[in-house]
N, C-alpha and C positions, 0 to 999 in steps of 0.2 A: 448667295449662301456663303458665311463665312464658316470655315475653319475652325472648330474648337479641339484640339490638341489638349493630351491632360485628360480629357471627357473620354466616353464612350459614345460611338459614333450615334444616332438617333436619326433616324429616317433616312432618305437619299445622302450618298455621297458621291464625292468624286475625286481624280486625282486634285492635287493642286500644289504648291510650292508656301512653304512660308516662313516670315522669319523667325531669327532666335537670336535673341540678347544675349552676347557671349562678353565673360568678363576673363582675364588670366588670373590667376589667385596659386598660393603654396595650400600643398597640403599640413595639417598638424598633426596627422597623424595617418597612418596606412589606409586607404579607401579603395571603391573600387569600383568599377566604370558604375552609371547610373545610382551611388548612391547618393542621398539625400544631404544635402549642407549648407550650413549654415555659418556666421562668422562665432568663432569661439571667442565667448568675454575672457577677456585680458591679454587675447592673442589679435584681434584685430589689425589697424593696419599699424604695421610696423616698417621697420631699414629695409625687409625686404620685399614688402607688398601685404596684400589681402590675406590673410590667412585664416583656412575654411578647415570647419570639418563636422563629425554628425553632432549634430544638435538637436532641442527640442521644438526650433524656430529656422528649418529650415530656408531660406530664399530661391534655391536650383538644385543643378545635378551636377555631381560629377561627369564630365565631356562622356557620353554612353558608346560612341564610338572607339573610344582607348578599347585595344586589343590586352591590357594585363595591368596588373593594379601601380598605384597610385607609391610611392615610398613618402615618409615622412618626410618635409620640408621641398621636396619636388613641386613643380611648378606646372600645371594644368589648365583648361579651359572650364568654367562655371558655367553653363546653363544655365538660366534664369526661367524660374516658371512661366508657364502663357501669358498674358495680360495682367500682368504684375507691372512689367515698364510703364513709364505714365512719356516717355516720350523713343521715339526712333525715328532715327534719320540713319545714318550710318554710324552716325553720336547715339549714345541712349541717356536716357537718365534711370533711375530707382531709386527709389528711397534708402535703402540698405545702400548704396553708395554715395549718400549724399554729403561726406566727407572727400575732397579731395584726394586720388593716387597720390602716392609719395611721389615725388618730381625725382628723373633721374632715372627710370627702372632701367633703361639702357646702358646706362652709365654705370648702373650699381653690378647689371647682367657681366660689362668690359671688366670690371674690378675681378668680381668673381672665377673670372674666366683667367687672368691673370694668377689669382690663389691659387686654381690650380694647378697651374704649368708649374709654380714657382713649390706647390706640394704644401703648401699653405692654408689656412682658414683666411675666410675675408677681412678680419676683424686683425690678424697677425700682418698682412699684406698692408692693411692700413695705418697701422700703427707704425709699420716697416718706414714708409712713406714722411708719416708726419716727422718722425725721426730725422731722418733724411734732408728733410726742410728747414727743420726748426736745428737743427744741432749740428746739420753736416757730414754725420751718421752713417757711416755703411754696413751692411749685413754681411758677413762675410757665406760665403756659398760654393763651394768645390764642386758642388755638382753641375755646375752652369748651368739648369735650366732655367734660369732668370733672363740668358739667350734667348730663347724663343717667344718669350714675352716681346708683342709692340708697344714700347715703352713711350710712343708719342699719343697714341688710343687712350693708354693707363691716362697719364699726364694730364691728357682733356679731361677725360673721364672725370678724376682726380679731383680736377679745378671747379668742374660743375659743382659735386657733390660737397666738397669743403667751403665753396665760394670765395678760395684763394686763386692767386695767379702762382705757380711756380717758374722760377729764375732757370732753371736747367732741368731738361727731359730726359736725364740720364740716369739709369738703371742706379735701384737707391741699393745694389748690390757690387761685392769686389771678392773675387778669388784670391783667398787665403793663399796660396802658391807664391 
């Protein structure tokens, strides 16, 4: 006896265990555990991943185990309806993602994680960067929290996502002092 999830149960059951196609995705817009989504047209996938929200053409759920909702642009687990996948391994495929991930989410994850130490947006931090490379450029920053940044993490990071190599791993920031 297999398993139908989604259904209502019809005749004998039993315990059993099974899987679930989970994908990471941003939200577009505030959601909340178990609701229904979909990819929004013209939000698709983007710099920073999948991005989901209610639609008329849902694919999954919001992760239904989140204990509180969803913030806009935050980063979540998708559900995938039951026998929707057409393959599973510990890989899956579905149609709805038969566009490649952006390459890099770990890399793009290190960048971001840097913007904010440095009290930054991502897009300021990168710009900060190319600056830095191309022109020589320093930021100037009193507040040194551009310290607590690992600036050889950024720098990989960096190198992936640009598909340059940079000459020096050092902090594209200098205290005004």
């Amino acid at each position: 006896m297999s398993v139908k999830v989604g259904q209502l149960i019809q005749g004998e059951a039993q315990r059993d265990a099974i899987h679930v196609a989970i994908a990471p995705v941003f939200a577009s817009e505030i959601l909340n555990p178990g609701d229904h989504v979909g990819f929004i047209i013209g939000a698709g996938i983007g710099e920073e991943g999948v991005r989901v929200g209610v639609t008329e053409c849902p694919i999954g759920i919001v992760d239904p185990f989140l204990k509180q909702t969803v913030a806009k642009n935050e980063q979540f687990y998708l559900f995938l309806y039951p026998e929707t996948v057409t393959s599973l391994r510990h890989e899956w495929e579905h149609p709805a993602f038969s566009k490649p991930l952006p390459p890099h989410l770990e890399d793009i994850a290190v960048i971001q994680k840097a913007a904010e130490i440095c009290g930054l947006s991502y897009e300021r931090l990168m710009e900060i960067a190319e600056d830095h490379i191309q022109y020589h450029d320093w930021e100037y920053d009193n507040s040194e929290r551009y310290k607590d940044v690992d600036w050889g993490e950024f720098w990989e990071s960096f190198e992936k996502i640009k598909g340059v190599v940079v000459s020096s791993w050092a902090p594209p920031f200098t205290c005004a002092c």
